[in-house]
TORKOL-4160 file (C-alpha; in steps of 0.2 Angstrom, whole numbers, padded with zeros to 4 digits, m for minus):
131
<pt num="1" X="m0181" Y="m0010" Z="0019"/>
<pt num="2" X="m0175" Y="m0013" Z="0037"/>
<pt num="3" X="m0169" Y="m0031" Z="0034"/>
<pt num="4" X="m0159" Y="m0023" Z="0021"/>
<pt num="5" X="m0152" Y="m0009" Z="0032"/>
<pt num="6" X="m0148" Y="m0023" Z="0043"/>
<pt num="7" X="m0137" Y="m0034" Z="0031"/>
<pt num="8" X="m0131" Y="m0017" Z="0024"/>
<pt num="9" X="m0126" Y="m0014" Z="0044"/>
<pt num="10" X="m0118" Y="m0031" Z="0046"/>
<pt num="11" X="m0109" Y="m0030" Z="0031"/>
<pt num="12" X="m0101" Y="m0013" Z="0036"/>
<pt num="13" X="m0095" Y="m0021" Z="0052"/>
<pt num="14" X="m0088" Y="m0037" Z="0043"/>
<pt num="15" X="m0080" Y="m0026" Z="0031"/>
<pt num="16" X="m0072" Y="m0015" Z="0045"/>
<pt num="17" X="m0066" Y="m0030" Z="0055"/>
<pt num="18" X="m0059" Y="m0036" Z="0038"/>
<pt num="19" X="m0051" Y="m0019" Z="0036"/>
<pt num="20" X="m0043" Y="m0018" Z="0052"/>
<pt num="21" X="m0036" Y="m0037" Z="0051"/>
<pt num="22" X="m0027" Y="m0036" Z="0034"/>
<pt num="23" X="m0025" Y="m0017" Z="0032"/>
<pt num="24" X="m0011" Y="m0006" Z="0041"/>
<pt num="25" X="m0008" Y="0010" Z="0043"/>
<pt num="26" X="m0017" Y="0024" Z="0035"/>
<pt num="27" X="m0025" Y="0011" Z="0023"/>
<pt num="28" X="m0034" Y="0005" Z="0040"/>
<pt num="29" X="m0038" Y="0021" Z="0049"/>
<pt num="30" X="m0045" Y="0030" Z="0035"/>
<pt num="31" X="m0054" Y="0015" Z="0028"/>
<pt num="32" X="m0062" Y="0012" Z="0045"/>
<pt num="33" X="m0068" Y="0030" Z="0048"/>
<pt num="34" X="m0075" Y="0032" Z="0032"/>
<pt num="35" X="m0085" Y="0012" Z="0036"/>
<pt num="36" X="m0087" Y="0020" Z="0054"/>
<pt num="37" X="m0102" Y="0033" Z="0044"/>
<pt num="38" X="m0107" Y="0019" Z="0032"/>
<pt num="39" X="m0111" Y="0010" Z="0049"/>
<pt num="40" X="m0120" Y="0028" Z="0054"/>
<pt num="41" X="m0129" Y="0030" Z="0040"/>
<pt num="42" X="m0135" Y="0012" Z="0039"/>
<pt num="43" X="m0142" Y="0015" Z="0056"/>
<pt num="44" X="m0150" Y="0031" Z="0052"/>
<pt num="45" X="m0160" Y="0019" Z="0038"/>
<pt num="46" X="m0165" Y="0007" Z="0050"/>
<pt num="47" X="m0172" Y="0022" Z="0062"/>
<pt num="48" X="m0180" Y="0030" Z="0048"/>
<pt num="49" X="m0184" Y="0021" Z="0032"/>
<pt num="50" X="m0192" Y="0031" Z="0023"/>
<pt num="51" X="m0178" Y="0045" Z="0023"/>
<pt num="52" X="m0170" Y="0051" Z="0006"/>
<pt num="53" X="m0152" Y="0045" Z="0001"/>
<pt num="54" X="m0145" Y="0063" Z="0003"/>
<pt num="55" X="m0154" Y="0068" Z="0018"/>
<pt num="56" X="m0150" Y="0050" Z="0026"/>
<pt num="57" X="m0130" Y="0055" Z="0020"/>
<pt num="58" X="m0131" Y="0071" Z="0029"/>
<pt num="59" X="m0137" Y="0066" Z="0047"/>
<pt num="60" X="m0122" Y="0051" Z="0044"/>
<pt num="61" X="m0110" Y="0063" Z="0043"/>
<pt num="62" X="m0117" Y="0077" Z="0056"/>
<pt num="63" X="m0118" Y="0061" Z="0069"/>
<pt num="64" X="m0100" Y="0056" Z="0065"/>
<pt num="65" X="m0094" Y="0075" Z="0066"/>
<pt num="66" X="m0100" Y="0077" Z="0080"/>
<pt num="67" X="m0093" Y="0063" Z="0087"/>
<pt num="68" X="m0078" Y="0069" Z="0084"/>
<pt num="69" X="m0077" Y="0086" Z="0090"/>
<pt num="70" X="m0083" Y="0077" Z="0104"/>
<pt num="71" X="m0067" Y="0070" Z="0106"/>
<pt num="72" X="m0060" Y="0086" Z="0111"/>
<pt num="73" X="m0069" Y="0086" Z="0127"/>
<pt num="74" X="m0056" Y="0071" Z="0132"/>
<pt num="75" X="m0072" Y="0060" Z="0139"/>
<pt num="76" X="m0070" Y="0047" Z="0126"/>
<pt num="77" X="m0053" Y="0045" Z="0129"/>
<pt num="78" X="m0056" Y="0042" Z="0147"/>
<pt num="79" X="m0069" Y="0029" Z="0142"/>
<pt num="80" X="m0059" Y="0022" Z="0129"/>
<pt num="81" X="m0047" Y="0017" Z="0141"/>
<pt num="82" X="m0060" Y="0008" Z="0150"/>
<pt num="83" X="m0072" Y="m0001" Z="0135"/>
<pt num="84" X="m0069" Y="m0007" Z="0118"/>
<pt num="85" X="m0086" Y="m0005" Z="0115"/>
<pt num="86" X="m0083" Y="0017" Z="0120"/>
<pt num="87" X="m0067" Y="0015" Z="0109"/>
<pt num="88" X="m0076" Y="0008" Z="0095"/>
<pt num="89" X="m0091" Y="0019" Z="0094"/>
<pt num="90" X="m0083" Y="0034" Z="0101"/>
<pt num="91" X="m0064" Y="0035" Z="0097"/>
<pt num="92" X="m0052" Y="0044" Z="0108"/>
<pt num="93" X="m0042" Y="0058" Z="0097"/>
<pt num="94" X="m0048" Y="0072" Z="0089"/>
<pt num="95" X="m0039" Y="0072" Z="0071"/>
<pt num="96" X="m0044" Y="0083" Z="0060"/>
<pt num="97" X="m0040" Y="0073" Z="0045"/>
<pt num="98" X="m0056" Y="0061" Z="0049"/>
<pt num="99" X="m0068" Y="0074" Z="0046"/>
<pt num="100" X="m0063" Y="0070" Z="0027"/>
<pt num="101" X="m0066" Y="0052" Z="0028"/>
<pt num="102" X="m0082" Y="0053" Z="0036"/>
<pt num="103" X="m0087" Y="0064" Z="0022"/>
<pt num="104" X="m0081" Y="0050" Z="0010"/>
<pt num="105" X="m0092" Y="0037" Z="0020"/>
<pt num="106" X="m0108" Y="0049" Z="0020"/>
<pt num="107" X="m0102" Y="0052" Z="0001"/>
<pt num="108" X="m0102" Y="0030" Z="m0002"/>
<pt num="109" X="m0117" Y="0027" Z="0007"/>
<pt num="110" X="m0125" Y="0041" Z="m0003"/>
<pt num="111" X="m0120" Y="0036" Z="m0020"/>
<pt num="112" X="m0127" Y="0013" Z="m0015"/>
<pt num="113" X="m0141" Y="0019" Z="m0008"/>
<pt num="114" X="m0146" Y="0032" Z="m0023"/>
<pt num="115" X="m0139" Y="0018" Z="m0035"/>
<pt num="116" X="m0150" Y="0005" Z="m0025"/>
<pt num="117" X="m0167" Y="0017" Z="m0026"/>
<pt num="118" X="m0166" Y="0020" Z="m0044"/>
<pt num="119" X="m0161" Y="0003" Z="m0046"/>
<pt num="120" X="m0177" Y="m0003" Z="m0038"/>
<pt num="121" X="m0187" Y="0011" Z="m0046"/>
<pt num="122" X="m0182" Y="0004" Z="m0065"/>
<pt num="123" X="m0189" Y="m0011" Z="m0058"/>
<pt num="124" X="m0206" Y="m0007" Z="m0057"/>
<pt num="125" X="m0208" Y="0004" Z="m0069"/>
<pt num="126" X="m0202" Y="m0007" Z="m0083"/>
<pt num="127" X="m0218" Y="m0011" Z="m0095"/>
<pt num="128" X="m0218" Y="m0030" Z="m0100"/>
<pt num="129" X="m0207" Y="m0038" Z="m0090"/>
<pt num="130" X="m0211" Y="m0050" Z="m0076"/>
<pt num="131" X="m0202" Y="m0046" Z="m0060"/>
């Protein structure tokens, strides 16, 4: 499961750098905070694999709400200004609207992963057929 969180992880990022080359705008931002808690909740899998889809969803979006009220303190601004790795994983800005989009994140990792699970329990379960 972990080499899967770990594609899953890579794929999030190559999908966010994708985003940001060819997107604009809102389409961009909003896109890439929502793939910012895909990214979270794919590394919440690889800490813990054994978590449930919804549970897994839930401390995504907690870690990237939190992140964000963070913001507020005006720390990762400062070291945003300084990293692209702070401005990356941390932001700078508190915006309210991204609370929202984190939720669609949590929301889209839940609904693969469920998808993924089930998927995987129909394979096993299936009598007669050779997997």
């Amino acid at each position: 499961m972990r080499w899967g969180a770990a594609l899953a992880g890579v794929l999030t990022v190559v999908a966010g750098l994708g985003l940001r080359a060819v997107g604009s705008g809102a389409v961009a931002k909003y896109g890439g905070d929502a793939l910012y808690t895909v990214l979270v909740y794919v590394l919440v899998m690889m800490v813990a694999p054994r978590i449930r889809p919804g549970r897994a969803a839930g401390v995504a979006l907690l870690l990237s709400w939190c992140v964000e009220f963070f913001q507020m303190t005006g720390l990762p601004a400062r070291w945003s200004a300084e990293s692209t790795l702070a401005r990356l994983a941390l932001g700078s800005t508190f915006n309210v609207p991204d609370l929202f989009w984190y939720a669609v994140g949590a929301g889209g990792g839940w609904a693969v992963h469920r998808g993924l699970v089930r998927g995987r329990g129909r394979m096993r379960t299936t009598p007669g057929e050779e997997h």
